[in-house]
C-alpha positions as CSV (number, residue, x, y, z in Angstrom):
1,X,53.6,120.0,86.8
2,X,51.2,122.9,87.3
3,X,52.2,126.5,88.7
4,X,50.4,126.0,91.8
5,X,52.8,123.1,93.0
6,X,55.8,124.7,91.4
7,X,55.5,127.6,93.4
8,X,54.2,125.5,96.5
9,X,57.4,123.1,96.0
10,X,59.8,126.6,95.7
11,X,57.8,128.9,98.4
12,X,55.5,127.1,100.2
13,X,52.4,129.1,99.0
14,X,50.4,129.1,95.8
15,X,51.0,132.2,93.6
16,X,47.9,133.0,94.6
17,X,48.8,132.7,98.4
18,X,51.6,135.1,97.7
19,X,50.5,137.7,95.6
20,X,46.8,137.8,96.5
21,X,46.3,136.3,100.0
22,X,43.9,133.8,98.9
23,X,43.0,130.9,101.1
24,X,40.7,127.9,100.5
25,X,36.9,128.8,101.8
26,X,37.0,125.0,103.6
27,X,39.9,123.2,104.2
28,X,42.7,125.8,104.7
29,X,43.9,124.8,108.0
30,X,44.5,121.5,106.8
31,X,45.8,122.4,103.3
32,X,48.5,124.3,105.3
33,X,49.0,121.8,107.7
34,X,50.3,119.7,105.0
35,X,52.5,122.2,103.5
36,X,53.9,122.9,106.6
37,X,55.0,119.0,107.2
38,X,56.0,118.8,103.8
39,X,58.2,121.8,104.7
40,X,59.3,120.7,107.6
41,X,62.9,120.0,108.5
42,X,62.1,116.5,110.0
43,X,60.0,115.7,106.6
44,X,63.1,116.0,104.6
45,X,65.8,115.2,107.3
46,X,63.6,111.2,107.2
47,X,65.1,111.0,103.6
48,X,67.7,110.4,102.5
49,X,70.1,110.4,99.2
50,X,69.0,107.1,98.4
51,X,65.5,107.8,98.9
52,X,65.0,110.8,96.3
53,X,66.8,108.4,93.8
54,X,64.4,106.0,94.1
55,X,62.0,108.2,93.2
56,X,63.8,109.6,90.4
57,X,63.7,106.0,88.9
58,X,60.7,106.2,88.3
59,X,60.4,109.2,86.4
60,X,59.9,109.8,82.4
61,X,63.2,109.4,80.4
62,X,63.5,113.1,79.7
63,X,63.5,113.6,83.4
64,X,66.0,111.2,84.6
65,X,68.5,112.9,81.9
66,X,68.3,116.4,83.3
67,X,68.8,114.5,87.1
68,X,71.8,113.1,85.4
69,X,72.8,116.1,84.0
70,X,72.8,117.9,87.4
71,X,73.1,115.1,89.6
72,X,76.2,116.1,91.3
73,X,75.4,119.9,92.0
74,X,71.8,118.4,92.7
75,X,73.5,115.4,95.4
76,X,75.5,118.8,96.9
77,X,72.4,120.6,97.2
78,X,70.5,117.8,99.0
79,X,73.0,117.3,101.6
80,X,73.5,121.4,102.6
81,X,70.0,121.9,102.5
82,X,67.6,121.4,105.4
83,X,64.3,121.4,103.9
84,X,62.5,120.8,100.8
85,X,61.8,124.3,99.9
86,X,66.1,125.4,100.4
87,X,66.5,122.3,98.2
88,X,64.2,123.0,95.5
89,X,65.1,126.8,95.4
90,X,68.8,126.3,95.9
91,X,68.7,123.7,92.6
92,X,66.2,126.4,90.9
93,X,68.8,129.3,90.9
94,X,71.2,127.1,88.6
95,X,68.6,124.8,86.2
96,X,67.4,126.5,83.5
97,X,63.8,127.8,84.2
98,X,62.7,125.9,80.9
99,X,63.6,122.4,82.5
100,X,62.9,123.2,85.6
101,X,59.1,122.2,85.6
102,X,59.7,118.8,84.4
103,X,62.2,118.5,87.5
104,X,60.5,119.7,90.2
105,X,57.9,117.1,88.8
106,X,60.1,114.3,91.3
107,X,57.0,112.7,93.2
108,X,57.7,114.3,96.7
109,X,54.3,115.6,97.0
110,X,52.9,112.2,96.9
């Protein structure tokens, strides 16, 4: 996974967003748009458990091991959390940041 959708997946802005204020010379309205829905608390309140899961399944070996690994704190998480961004940061302050690239890495920005 690249930095841009780490930090999108984490704080809802590129890097660049954050620390520069940069935007997209076409487009931005709609590139925010999506962030926004994907942010949303109705985008992650139409999933459930069972859902992210799912995904997971699908996911390289090395993956799947660290879900396993942190599956229960990651299953706690999921349920106290009302949007993708709480979720993702919550599970960030306890994952190591060397594994966490290859987790965030889930397929939710499809």
């Amino acid at each position: 996974m690249d930095l841009i959708v780490f930090s999108i997946a984490l704080y809802k802005k590129s890097w660049y967003e954050m620390h520069w204020n940069a935007t997209l010379p076409m487009a931005h309205s709609e590139y925010r748009a999506q962030i926004e829905q994907y942010a949303a608390i109705e985008t992650k309140a139409s999933w459930t458990w069972n859902d992210l899961v799912q995904r997971w399944n699908h996911l390289p070996l090395h993956t799947r091991q660290l879900i396993e690994q942190y599956e229960d704190g990651i299953k706690s998480a999921f349920h106290t959390t009302k949007t993708f961004p709480d979720l993702f940061r919550k599970i960030s302050s306890w994952i190591p940041m060397e594994k966490q690239f290859c987790f965030f890495n889930i397929g939710w920005k499809n």
